[in-house]
VOMITI-706787 format. One record per residue (C-alpha): residue number from 1; x, y, z; residue in three letters. Coordinates in Angstrom, 3 decimals. Layout:
<atoms>
NUM / X / Y / Z / ALA
...
</atoms>
This chain:
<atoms>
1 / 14.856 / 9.566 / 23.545 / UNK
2 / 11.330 / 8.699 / 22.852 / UNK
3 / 9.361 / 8.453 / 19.984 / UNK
4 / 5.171 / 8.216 / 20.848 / UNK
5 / 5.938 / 8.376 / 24.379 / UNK
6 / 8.089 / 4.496 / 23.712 / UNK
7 / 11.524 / 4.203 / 24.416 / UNK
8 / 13.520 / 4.571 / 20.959 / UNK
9 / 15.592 / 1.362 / 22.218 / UNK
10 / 12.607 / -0.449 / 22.657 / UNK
11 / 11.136 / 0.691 / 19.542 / UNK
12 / 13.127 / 0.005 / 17.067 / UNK
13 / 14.484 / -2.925 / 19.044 / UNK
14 / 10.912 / -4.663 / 17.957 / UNK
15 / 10.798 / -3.110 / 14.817 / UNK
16 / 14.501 / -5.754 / 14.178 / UNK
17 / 12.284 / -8.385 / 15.964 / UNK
18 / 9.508 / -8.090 / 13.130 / UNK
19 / 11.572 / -7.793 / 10.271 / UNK
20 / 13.552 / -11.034 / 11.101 / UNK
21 / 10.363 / -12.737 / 11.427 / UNK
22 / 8.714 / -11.325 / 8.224 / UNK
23 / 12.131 / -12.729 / 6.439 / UNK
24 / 10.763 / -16.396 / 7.949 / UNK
25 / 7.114 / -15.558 / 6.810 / UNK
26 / 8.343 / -14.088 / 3.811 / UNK
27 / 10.309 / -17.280 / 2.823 / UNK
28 / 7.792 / -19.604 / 3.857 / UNK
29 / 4.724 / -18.219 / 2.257 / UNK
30 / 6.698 / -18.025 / -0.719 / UNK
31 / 7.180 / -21.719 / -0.772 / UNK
32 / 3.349 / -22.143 / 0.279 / UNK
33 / 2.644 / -19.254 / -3.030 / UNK
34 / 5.005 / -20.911 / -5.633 / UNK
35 / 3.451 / -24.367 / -4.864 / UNK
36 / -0.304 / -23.361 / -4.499 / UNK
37 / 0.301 / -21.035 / -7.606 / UNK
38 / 2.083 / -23.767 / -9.671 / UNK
39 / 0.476 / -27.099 / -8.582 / UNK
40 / -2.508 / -25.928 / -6.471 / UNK
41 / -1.718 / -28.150 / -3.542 / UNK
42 / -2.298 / -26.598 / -0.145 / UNK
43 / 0.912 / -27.981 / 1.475 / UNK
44 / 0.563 / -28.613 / 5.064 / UNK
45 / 3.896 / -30.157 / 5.255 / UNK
46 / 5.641 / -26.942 / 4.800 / UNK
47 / 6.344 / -26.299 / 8.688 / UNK
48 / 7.458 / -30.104 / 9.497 / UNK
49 / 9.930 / -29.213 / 6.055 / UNK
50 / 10.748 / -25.822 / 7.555 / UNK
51 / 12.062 / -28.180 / 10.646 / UNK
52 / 13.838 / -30.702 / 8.316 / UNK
53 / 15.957 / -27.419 / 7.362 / UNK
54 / 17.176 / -26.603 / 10.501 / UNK
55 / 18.108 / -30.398 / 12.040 / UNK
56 / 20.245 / -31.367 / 8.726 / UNK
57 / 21.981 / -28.019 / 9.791 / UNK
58 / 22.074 / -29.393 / 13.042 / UNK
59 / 23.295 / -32.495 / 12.026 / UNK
60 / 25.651 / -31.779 / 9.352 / UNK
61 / 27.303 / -29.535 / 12.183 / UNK
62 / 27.142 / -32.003 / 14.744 / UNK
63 / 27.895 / -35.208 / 13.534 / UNK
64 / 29.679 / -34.254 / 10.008 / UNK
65 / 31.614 / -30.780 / 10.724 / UNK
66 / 30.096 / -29.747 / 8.209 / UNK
67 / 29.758 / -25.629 / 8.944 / UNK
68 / 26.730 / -23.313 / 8.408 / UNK
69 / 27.470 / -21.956 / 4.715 / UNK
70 / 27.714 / -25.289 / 3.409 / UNK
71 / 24.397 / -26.541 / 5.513 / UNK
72 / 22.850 / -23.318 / 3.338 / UNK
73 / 23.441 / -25.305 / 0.324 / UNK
74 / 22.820 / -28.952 / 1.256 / UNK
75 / 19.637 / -28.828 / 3.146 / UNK
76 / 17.538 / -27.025 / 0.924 / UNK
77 / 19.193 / -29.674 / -1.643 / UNK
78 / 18.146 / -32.812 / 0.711 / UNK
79 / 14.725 / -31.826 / 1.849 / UNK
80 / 13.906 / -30.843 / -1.648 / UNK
81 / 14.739 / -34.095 / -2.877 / UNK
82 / 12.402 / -35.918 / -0.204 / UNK
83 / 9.698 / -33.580 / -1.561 / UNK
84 / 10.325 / -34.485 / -4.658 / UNK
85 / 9.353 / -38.160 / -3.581 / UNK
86 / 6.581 / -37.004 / -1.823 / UNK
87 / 5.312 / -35.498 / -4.881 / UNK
88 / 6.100 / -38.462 / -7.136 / UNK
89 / 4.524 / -41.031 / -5.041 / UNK
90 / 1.986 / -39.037 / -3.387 / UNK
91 / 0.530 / -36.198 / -4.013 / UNK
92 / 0.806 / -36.722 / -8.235 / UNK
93 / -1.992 / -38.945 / -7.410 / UNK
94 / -4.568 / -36.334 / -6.226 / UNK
95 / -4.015 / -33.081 / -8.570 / UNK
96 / -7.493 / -34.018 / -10.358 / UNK
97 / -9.680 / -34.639 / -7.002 / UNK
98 / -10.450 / -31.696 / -4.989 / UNK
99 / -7.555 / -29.666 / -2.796 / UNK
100 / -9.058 / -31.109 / -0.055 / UNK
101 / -7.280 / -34.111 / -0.237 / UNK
102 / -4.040 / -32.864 / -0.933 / UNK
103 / -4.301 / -30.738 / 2.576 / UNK
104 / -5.531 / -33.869 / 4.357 / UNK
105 / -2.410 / -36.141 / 3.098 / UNK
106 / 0.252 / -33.365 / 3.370 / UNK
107 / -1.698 / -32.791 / 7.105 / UNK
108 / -1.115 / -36.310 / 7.666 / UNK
109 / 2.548 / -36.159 / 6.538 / UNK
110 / 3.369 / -32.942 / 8.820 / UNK
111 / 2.450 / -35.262 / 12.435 / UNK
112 / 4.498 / -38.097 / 10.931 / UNK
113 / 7.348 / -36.389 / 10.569 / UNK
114 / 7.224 / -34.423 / 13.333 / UNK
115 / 6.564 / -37.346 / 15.469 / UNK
116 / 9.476 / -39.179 / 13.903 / UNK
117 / 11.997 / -35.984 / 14.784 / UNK
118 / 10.461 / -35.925 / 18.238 / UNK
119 / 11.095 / -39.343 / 19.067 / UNK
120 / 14.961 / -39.233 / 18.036 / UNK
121 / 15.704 / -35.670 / 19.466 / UNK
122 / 12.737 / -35.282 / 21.935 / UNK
123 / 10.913 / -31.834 / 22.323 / UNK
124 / 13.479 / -30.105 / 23.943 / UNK
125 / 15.224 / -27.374 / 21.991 / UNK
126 / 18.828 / -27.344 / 20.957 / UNK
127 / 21.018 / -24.799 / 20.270 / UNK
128 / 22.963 / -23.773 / 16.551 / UNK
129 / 26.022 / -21.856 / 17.028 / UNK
130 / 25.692 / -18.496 / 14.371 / UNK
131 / 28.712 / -18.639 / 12.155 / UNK
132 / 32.356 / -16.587 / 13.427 / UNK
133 / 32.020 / -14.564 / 10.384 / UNK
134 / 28.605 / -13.120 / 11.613 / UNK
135 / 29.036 / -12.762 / 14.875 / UNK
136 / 28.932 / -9.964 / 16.848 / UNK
137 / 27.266 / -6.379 / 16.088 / UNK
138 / 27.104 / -3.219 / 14.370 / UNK
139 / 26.272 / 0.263 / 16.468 / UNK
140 / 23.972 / 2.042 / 14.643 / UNK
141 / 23.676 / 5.287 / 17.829 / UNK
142 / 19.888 / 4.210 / 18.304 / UNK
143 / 20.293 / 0.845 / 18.918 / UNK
144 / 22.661 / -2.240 / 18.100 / UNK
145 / 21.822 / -4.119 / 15.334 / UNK
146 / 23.398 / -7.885 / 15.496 / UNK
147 / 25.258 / -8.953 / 12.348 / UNK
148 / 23.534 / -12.549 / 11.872 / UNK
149 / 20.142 / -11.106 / 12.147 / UNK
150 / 21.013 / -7.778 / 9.574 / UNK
151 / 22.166 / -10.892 / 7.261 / UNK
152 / 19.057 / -13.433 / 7.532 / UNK
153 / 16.696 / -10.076 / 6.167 / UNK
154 / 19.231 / -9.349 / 3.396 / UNK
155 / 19.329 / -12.605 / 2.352 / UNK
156 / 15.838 / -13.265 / 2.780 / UNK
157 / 15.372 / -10.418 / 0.389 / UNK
158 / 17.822 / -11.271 / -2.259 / UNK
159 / 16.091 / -15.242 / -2.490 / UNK
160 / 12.432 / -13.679 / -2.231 / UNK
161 / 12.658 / -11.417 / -5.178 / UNK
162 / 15.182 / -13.666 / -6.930 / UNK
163 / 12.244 / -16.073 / -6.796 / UNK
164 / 10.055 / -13.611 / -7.969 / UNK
165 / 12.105 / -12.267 / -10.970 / UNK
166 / 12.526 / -15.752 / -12.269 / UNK
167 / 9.162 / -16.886 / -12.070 / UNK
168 / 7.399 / -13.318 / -13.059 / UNK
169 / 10.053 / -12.014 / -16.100 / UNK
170 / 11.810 / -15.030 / -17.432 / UNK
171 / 10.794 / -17.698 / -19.851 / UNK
172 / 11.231 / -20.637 / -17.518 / UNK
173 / 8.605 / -18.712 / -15.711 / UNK
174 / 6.146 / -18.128 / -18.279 / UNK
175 / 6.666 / -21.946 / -18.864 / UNK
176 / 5.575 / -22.551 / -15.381 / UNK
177 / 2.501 / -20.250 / -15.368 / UNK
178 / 1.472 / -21.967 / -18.355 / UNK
179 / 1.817 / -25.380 / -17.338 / UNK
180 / -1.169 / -24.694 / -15.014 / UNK
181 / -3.221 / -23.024 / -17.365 / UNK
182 / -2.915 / -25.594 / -20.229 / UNK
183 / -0.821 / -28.346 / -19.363 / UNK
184 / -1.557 / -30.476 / -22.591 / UNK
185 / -0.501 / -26.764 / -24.504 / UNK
186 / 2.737 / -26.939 / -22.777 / UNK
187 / 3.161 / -30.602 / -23.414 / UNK
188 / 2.299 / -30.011 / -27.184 / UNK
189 / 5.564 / -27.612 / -27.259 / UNK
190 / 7.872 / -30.976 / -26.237 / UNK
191 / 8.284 / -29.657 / -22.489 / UNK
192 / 8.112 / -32.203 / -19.831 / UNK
193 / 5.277 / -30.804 / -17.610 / UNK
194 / 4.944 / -33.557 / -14.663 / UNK
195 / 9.170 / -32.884 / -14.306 / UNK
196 / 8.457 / -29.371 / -14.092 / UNK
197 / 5.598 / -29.873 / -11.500 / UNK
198 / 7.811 / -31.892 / -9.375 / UNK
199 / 10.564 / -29.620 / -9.563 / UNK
200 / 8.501 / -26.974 / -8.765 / UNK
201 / 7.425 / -28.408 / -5.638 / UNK
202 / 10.969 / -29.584 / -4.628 / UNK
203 / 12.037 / -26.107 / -5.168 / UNK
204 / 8.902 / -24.755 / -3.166 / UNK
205 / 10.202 / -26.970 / -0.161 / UNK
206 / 13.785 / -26.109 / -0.560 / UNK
207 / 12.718 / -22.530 / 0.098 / UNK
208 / 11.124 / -23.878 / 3.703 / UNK
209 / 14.668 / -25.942 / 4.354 / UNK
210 / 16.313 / -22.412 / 3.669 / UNK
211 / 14.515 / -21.028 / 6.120 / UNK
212 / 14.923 / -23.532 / 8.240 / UNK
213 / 18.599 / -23.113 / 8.232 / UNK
214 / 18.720 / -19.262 / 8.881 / UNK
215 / 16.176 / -19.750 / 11.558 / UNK
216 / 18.287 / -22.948 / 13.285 / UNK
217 / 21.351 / -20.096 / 15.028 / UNK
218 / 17.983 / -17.982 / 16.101 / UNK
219 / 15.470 / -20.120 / 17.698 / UNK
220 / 16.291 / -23.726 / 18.949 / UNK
221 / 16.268 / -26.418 / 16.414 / UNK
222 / 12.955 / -28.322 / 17.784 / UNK
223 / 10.504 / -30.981 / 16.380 / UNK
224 / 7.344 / -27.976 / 17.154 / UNK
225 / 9.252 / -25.357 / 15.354 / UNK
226 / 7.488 / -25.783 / 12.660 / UNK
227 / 4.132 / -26.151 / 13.692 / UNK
228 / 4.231 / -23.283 / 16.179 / UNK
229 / 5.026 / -21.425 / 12.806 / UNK
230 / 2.782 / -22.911 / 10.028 / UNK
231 / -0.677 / -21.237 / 10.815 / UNK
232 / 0.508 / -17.807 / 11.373 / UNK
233 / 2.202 / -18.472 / 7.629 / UNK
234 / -1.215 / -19.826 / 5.863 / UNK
235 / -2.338 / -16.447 / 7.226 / UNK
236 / -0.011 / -14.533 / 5.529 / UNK
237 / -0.606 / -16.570 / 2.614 / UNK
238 / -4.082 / -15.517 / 2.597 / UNK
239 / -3.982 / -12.019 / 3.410 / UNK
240 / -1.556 / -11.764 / 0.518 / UNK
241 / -3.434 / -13.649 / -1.778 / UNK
242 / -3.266 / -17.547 / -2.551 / UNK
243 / -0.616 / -18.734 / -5.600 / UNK
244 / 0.545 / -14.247 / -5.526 / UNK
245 / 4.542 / -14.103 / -5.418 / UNK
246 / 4.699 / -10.870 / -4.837 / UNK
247 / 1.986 / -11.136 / -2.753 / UNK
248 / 3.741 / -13.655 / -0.203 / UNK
249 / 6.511 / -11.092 / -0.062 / UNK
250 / 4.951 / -7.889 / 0.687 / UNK
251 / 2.278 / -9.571 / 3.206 / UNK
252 / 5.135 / -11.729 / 5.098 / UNK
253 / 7.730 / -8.701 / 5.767 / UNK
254 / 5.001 / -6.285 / 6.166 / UNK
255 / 3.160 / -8.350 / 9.142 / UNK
256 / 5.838 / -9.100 / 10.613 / UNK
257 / 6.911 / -5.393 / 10.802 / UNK
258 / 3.009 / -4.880 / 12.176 / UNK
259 / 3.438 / -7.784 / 14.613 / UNK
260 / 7.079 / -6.254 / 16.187 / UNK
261 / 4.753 / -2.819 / 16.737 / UNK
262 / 1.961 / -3.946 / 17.894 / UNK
263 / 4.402 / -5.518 / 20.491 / UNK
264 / 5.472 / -1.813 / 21.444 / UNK
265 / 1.754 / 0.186 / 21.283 / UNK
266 / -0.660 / -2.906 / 22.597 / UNK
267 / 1.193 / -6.290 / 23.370 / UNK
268 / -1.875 / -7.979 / 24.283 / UNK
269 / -2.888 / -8.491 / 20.462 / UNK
270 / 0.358 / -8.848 / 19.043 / UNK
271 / -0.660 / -12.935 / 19.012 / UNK
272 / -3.898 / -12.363 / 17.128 / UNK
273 / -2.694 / -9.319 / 15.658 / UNK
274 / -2.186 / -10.973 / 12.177 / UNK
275 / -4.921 / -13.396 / 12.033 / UNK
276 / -7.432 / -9.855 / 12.802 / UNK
277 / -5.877 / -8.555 / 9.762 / UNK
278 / -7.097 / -12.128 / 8.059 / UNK
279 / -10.082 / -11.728 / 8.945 / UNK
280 / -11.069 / -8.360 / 7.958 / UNK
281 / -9.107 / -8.863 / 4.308 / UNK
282 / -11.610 / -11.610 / 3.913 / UNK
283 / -14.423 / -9.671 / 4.533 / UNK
284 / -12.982 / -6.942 / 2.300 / UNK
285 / -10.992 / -8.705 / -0.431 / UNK
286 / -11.791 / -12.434 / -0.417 / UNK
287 / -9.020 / -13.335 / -3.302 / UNK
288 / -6.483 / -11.428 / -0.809 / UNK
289 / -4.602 / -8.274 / -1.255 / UNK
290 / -2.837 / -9.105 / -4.274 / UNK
291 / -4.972 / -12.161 / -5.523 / UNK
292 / -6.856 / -12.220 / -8.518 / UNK
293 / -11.227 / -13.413 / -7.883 / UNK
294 / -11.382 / -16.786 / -10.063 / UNK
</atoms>
């Protein structure tokens, strides 16, 4: 069967292929959103902390026994917690100089880190076992659809508009918005805004550890992983709109989704495909699709 003169198989084969990497762009540009949007810190460091994700996976399975469901819960737990000492001794310094600084340092901190993993583990990939629970796959008569992958979008899903609910329609959220409108407003009200801020950014990077640890039984667990991923994220990030929750969801599945078809119909721009798209929002929208002009 074909549908536009493509193999169905092939079709919706890459269709799968761009909505499990919309769930990674999705996550991550939600991190990059929530921290931009909360702290206005463009945080370069988000890839190299997307890669932390995936190697304590690797290393709690490896070394500890320590099986995928539980990595879900402890590396988003550790790598938060070394962002929240990167945010205490670093980058609390620079919120009153201009963003420029803050991408230079967490630039800075991204080739350290990576550097560090690449000299222990060396560039090579290695390979994450998916979990016996998810292995295997369903039949769906068009095509198979793998159980692991149908679980990373659903769970992407459920944390992405989680995120969103909580931050958009509950009063820990409105506390959060309001912290970066009128911090000394907040402060008046006996909340602890430079806690909040550095929770906020811990939780920003769990989100990129998260995805780090769905992405580890998919890809190979690498020092580049992150960095191969980390532009084509700030794009989504822009198209969507900087600091837009919502905006950081729609934009990552729905590229991704463009990226898998543009695969099928033209492969030679599925690569650019999504900075193209950039480009021309820019031109059109310069705040982004669902960003508000300042």
């Amino acid at each position: 069967m074909e549908i536009f003169g493509v193999p169905s198989q092939a079709l919706f084969g890459q269709l799968l292929i761009g909505l499990i990497n919309g769930s990674f762009y999705a996550l991550l540009s939600l991190g990059l959103a929530v921290i931009f949007g909360l702290l206005n810190i463009i945080n370069f460091t988000h890839g190299a902390q997307y890669m932390m994700g995936a190697f304590v996976a690797y290393i709690l399975l490896n070394h500890f026994g320590v099986s995928y469901w539980w990595a879900l819960l402890i590396a988003p737990v550790l790598v938060g917690a070394t962002g929240v000492i990167i945010e205490r001794t670093m980058l609390s310094r620079l919120y009153k100089l201009d963003h420029l600084y803050g991408l230079l340092l967490t630039f800075g901190l991204a080739l350290v880190i990576q550097g560090l993993f690449r000299q222990q583990y060396g560039s090579a990939g290695l390979p994450y076992q998916i979990p016996a629970q998810l292995q295997g796959a369903q039949n769906l008569g068009f095509m198979f659809l793998p159980n692991y992958r149908a679980w990373v979008i659903v769970a992407s899903l459920v944390v992405c508009l989680s995120t969103w609910y909580v931050i958009e329609r509950t009063k820990l959220g409105a506390y959060l918005r309001a912290a970066t409108e009128n911090p000394q407003l907040v402060q008046a009200f006996g909340i602890n805004v430079p806690r909040m801020i550095t929770a906020t950014y811990g939780f920003g990077v769990g989100l990129a550890a998260l995805a780090g640890v769905m992405a580890a039984p998919i890809y190979q667990v690498s020092p580049q992983m992150g960095a191969d991923l980390i532009i084509v994220v700030f794009a989504v990030v822009v198209i969507g709109g900087m600091g837009s929750i919502m905006g950081a969801i729609v934009t990552g599945f729905g590229l991704g989704i463009v990226e898998g078809l543009t695969k099928v119909f033209y492969p030679e721009a599925s690569s650019t495909v999504i900075f193209i798209i950039m480009a021309i929002v820019l031109l059109v929208r310069p705040a982004g699709l669902f960003g508000t002009q300042k």
